[in-house]
GUGUMAR-456949 format. One line per 4 residues: their letters; for each residue x, y, z of N, C-alpha, C. Coordinates in steps of 0.1 Angstrom, whole numbers. Last residue first. Example, Ala and Ser with C-alpha at 12.3 -4.5 7.8 and 13.67 -1.06 7.14 Angstrom:
SA) 128 -22 71 137 -11 71 129 0 79 | 132 -57 78 123 -45 78 132 -33 78
***
This chain:
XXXX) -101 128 -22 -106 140 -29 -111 141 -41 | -111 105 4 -109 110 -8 -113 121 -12 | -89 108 33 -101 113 27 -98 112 11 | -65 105 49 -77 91 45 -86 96 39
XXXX) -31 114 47 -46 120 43 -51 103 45 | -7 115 47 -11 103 56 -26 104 56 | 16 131 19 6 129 28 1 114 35 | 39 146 -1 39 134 10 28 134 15
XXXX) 27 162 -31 36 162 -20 36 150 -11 | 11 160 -46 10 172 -39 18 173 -27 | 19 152 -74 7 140 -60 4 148 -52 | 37 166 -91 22 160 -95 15 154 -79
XXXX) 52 165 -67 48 175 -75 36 171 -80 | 67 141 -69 60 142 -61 51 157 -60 | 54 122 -99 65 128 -93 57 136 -85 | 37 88 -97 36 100 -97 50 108 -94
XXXX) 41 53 -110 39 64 -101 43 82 -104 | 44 41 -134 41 39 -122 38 47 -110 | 34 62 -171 46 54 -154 39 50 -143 | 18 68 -181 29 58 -186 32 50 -177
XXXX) -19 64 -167 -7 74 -169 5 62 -179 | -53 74 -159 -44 69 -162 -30 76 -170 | -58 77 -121 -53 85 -134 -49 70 -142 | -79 71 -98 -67 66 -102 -72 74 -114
XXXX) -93 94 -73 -92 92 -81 -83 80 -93 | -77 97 -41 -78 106 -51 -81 96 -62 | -66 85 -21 -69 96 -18 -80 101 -29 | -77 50 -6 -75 60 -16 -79 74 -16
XXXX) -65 39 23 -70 47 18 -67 52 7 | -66 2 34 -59 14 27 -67 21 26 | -54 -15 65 -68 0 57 -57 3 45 | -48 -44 79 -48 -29 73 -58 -26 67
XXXX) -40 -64 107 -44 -60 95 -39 -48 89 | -28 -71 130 -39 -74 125 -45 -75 112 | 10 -73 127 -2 -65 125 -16 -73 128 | 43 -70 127 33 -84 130 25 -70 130
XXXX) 73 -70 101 61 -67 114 52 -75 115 | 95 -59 80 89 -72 89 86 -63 97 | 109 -49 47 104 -45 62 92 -56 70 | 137 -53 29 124 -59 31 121 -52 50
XXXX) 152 -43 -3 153 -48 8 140 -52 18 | 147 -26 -23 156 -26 -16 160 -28 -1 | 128 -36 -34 136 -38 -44 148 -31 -38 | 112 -44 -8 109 -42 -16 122 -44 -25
XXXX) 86 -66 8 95 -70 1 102 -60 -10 | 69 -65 41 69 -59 25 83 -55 22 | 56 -89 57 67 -86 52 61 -81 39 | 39 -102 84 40 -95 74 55 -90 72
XXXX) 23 -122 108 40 -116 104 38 -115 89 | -7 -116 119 1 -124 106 16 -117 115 | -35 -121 142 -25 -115 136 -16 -118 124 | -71 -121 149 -56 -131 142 -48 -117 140
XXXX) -92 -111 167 -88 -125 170 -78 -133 163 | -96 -83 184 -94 -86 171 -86 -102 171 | -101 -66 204 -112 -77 198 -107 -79 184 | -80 -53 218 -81 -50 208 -95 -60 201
XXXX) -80 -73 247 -81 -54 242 -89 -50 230 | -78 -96 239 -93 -92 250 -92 -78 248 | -56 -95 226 -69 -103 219 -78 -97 223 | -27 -91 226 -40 -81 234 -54 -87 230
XXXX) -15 -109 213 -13 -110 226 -21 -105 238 | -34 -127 188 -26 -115 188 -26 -119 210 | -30 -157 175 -40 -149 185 -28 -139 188 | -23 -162 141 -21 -162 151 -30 -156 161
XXXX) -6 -168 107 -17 -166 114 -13 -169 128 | 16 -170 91 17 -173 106 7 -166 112 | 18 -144 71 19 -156 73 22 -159 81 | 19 -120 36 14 -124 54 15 -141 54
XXXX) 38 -97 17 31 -109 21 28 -112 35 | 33 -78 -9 35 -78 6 33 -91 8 | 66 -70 -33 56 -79 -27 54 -75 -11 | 81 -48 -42 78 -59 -49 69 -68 -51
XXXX) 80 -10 -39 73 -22 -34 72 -31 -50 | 107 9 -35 96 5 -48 95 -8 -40 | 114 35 -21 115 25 -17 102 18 -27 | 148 61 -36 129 59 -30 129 48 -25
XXXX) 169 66 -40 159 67 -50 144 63 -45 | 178 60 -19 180 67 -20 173 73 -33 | 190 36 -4 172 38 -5 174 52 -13 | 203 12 5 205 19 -11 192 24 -12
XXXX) 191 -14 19 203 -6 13 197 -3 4 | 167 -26 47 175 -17 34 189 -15 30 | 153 -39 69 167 -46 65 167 -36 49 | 135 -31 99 137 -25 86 152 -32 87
XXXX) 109 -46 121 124 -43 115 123 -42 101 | 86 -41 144 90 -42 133 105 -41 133 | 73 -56 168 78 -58 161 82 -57 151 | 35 -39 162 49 -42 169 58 -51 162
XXXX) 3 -27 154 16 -29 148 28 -33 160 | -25 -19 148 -22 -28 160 2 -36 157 | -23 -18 111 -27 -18 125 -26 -28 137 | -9 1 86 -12 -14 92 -15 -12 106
XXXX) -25 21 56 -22 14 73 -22 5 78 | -15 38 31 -14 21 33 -9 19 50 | -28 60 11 -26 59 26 -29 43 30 | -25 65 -23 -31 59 -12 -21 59 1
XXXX) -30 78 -57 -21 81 -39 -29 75 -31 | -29 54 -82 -36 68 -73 -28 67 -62 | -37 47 -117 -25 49 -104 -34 57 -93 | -34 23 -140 -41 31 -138 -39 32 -119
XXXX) -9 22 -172 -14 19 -155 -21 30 -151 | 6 8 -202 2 21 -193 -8 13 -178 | 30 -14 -212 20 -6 -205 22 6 -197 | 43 -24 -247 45 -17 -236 33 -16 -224
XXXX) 36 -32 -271 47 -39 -268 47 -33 -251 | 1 -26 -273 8 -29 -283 26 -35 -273 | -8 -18 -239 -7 -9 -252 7 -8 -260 | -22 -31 -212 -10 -36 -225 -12 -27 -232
XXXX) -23 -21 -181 -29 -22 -195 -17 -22 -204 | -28 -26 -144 -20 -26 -155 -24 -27 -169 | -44 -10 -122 -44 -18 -133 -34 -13 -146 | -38 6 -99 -47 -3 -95 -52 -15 -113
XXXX) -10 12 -82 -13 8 -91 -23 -3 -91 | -3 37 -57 -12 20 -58 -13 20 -71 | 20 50 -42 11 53 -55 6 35 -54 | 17 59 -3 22 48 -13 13 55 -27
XXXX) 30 64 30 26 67 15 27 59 3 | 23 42 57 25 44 44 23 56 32 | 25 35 93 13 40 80 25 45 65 | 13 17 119 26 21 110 19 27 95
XXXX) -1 22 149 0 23 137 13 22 130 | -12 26 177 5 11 172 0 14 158 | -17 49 182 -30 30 184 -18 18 177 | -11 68 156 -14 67 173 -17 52 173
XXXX) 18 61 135 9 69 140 4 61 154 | 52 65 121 46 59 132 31 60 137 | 52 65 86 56 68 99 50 62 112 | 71 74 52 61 64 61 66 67 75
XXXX) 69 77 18 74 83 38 64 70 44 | 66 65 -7 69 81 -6 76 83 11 | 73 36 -21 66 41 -10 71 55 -13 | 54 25 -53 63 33 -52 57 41 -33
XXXX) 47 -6 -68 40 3 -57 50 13 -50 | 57 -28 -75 61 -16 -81 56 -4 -75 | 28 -47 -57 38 -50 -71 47 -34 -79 | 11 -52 -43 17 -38 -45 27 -42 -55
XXXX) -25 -64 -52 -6 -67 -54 -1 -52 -55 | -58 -78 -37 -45 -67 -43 -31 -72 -42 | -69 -98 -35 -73 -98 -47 -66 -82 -52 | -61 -110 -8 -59 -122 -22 -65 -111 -35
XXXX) -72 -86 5 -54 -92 6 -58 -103 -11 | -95 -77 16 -89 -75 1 -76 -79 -1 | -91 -80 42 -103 -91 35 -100 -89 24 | -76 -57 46 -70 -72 47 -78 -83 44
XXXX) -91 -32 33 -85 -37 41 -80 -53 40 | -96 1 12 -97 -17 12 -87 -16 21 | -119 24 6 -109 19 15 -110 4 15 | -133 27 -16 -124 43 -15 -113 35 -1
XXXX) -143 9 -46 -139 12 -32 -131 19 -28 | -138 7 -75 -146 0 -66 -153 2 -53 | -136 31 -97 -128 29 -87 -138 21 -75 | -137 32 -133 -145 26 -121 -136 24 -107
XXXX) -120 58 -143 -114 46 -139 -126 42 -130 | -120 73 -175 -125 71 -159 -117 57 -156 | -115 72 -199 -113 83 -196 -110 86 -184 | -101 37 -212 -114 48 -211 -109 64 -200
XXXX) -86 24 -221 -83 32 -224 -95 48 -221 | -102 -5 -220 -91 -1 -212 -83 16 -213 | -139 7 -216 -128 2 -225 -114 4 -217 | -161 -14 -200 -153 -2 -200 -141 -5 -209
***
């Protein structure tokens, strides 16, 4: 495929925590984020799913995704200065573990996760995550979408 091609091969419409070593929110622009049912914590996020060099500069190939972490507690938010948005640096996990509901949930590790962003960092413990891609990745200049172009804030899991 050429990097400039028209499409974007989009591999998979939902990657989870088995996809951890081979995605980076790197610049990953959040939109909202909220509480959902079952101890969710859920995300808007633009996912940049490839970065391309064109001559001194890049273009990126972007989509709206729904970034869920699941079985969620302890969280804490440490921000300043959000007021331009919340641009994801890094997620990271660490301190594998037996979650507390193990016999509930059948789910046998947890992490302490941290997403690191450029204003500051949000901590929780999860099982894991889902992402959902909504839509297609575009290619574009910028990293993410104005929220006009994206259709606004959504927690959608369907692709359109």
């Amino acid at each position: 495929m050429s990097q400039t091609s028209k499409s974007y091969q989009l591999e998979k419409a939902v990657w989870t925590n088995m996809d951890f070593e081979n995605m980076g929110w790197h610049d990953c622009m959040i939109y909202a984020f909220c509480f959902g049912e079952n101890y969710q914590l859920l995300l808007d996020i633009d996912y940049i799913f490839k970065w391309v060099q064109t001559g001194k500069t890049f273009k990126f190939w972007v989509a709206p995704c729904t970034l869920i972490f699941e079985n969620v507690y302890d969280i804490e938010f440490q921000l300043d200065g959000c007021s331009g948005g919340l641009e994801i640096d890094n997620i990271n996990r660490d301190n594998p573990q037996k979650p507390k509901n193990v016999e509930f949930i059948k789910i046998d590790t947890e992490y302490d996760w941290t997403i690191e962003t450029q204003q500051g960092s949000i901590f929780l413990k999860a099982v894991g995550y889902k992402q959902y891609v909504r839509q297609n990745p575009i290619f574009m200049h910028g990293q993410y979408f104005g929220l006009k172009e994206r259709g606004g804030v959504s927690f959608n899991t369907e692709l359109t």
